[in-house]
C-alpha positions in Angstrom: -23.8 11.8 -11.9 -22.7 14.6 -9.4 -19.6 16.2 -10.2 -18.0 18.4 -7.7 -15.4 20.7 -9.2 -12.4 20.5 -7.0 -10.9 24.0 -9.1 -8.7 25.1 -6.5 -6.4 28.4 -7.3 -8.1 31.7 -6.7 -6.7 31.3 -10.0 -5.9 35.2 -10.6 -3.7 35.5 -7.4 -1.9 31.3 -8.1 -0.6 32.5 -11.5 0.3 35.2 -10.1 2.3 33.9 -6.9 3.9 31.0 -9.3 5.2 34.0 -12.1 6.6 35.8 -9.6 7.8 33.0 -6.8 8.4 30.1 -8.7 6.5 26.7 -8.3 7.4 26.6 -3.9 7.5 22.4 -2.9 8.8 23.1 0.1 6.1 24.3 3.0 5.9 23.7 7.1 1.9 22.3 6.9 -0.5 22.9 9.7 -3.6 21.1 10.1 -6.7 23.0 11.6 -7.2 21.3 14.6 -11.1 20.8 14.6 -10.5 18.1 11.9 -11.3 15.1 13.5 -8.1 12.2 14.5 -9.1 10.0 11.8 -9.2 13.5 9.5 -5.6 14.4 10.4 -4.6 10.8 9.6 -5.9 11.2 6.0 -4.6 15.0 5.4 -1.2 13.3 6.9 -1.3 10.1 4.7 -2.0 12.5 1.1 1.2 15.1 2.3 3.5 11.6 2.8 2.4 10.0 -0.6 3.7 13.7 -2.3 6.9 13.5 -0.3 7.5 10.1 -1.8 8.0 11.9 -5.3 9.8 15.0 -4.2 7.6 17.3 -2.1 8.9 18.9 1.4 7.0 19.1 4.5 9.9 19.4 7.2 7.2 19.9 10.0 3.4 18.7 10.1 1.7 20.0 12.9 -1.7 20.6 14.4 -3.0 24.2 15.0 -6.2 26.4 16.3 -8.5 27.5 13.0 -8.0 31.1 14.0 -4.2 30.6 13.7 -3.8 30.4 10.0 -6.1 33.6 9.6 -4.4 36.2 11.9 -0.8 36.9 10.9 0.1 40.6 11.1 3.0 40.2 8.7 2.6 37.8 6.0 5.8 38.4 4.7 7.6 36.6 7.9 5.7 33.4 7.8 6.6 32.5 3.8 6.3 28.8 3.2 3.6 28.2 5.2 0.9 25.4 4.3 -2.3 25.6 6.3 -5.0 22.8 6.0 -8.5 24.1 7.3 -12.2 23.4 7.5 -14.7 25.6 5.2 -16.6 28.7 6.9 -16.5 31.9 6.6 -12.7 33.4 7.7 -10.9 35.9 6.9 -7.8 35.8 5.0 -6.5 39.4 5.3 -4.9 41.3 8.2 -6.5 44.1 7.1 -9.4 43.1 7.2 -10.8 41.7 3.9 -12.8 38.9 4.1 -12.2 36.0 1.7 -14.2 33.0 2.4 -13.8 29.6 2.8 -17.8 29.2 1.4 -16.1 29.0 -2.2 -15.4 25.1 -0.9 -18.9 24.6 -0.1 -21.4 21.9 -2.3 -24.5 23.9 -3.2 -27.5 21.9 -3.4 -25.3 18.7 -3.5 -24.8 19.3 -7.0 -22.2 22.3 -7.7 -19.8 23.9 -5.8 -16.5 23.1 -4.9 -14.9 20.1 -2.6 -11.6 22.0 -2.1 -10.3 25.3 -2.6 -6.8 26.4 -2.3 -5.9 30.2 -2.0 -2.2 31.9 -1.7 -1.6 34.3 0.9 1.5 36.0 0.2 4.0 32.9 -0.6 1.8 31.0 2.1 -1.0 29.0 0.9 -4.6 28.0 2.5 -6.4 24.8 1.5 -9.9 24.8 2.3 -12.1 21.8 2.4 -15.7 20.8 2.6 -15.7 18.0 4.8 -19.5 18.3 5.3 -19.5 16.7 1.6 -16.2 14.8 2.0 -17.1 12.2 4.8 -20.2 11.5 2.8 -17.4 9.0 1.0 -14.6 6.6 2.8 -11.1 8.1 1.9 -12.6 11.1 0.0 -10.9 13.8 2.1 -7.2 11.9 1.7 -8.0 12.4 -1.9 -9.0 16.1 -2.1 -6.4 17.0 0.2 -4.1 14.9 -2.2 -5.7 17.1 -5.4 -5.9 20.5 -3.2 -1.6 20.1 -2.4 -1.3 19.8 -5.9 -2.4 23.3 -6.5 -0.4 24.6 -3.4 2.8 22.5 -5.2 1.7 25.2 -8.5 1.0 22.2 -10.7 0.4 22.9 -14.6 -0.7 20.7 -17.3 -0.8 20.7 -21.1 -4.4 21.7 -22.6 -7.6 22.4 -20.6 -7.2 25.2 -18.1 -3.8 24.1 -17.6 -4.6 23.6 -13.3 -6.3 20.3 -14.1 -5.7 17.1 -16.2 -8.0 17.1 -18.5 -6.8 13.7 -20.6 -8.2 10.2 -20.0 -5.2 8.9 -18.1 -5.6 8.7 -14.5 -4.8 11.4 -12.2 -5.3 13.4 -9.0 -6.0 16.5 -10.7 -8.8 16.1 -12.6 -11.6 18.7 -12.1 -14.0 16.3 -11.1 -13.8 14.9 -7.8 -15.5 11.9 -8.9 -12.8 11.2 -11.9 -9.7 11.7 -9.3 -8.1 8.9 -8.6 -6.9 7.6 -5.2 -3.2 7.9 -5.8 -0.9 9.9 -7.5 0.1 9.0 -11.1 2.6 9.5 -13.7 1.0 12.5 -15.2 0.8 13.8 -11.3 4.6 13.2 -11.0 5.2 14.3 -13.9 3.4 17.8 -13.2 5.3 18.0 -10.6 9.0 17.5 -12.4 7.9 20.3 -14.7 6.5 22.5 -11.8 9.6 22.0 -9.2 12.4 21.2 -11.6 13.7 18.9 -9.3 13.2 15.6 -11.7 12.8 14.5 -15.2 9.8 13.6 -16.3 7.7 14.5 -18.9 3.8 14.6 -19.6 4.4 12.7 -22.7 6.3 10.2 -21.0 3.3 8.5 -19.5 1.5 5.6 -21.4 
């Protein structure tokens, strides 16, 4: 069976961000605008289904690539979500490259589906969809896994960024074990991250 990991954080600089920020569920989204129509309808469709349980998107909007990789302050565009294809891009206004290529399947086998970085209190979602329109509906679902990360969800055991129980979820590290919509343990990630509900892990059955 393939499994793609769909570990998403740049995990050093995520725990940071969350410490020092706070779980952010609020962000103004931008989609890169070489996804294709149908693409956009997907990434669109995944950011609705987490509004439904508490997430905020108050503008969704469709930018140039290059846009979400040339601010020259950081600092004044906080809260920023940016949804983009994988290649190499640079995340750094001064200079340093930090590439996409992380999202890249190697070999079909390994690699990653998704990865999501944090640039300042912005974050950058990166996706392989050279791999994910090998499968109906697979990008709405790593886009649905990938905003999870960006949303600073944490779970009980494993490596705390993924579900690793045998209830269904969204976050599971495997792309092939995600499932299609969000569930209770999702939700209830979320509650925990954003404080804005009640809901607990151990709630779900």
């Amino acid at each position: 069976m393939i499994r793609l990991s769909l570990f998403a954080a740049a995990v050093t600089t995520a725990a940071a961000l969350f410490a020092a920020c706070g779980a952010r569920d609020t962000y103004d989204v931008h989609i890169d605008a070489t996804f294709t129509p149908d693409e956009r309808v997907q990434i669109v469709d995944a950011l609705h289904e987490w509004q439904t349980v508490g997430a905020s998107f108050p503008s969704i909007d469709v930018r140039p690539h290059e846009d979400a990789f040339t601010r020259p302050d950081e600092s004044t565009f906080a809260g920023e979500l940016w949804i983009v294809q994988s290649e190499p891009v640079n995340l750094s206004s001064e200079g340093t490259a930090r590439a996409c290529p992380e999202a890249r399947a190697v070999g079909g086998k390994t690699g990653r589906a998704g990865v999501t970085y944090d640039v300042g209190a912005n974050a950058i979602e990166c996706l392989d969809t050279e791999y994910l329109r090998s499968t109906p509906g697979l990008l709405r679902t790593a886009v649905l896994h990938e905003t999870g990360h960006a949303l600073g969800l944490r779970f009980m055991g494993g490596d705390r960024f993924h579900y690793t129980g045998a209830r269904p979820s969204v976050m599971h590290i495997g792309v092939d074990d995600d499932a299609p919509h969000l569930t209770c343990v999702d939700v209830a990630a979320f509650c925990g991250a954003s404080g804005d509900c009640d809901l607990n892990e151990g709630d779900c059955k």
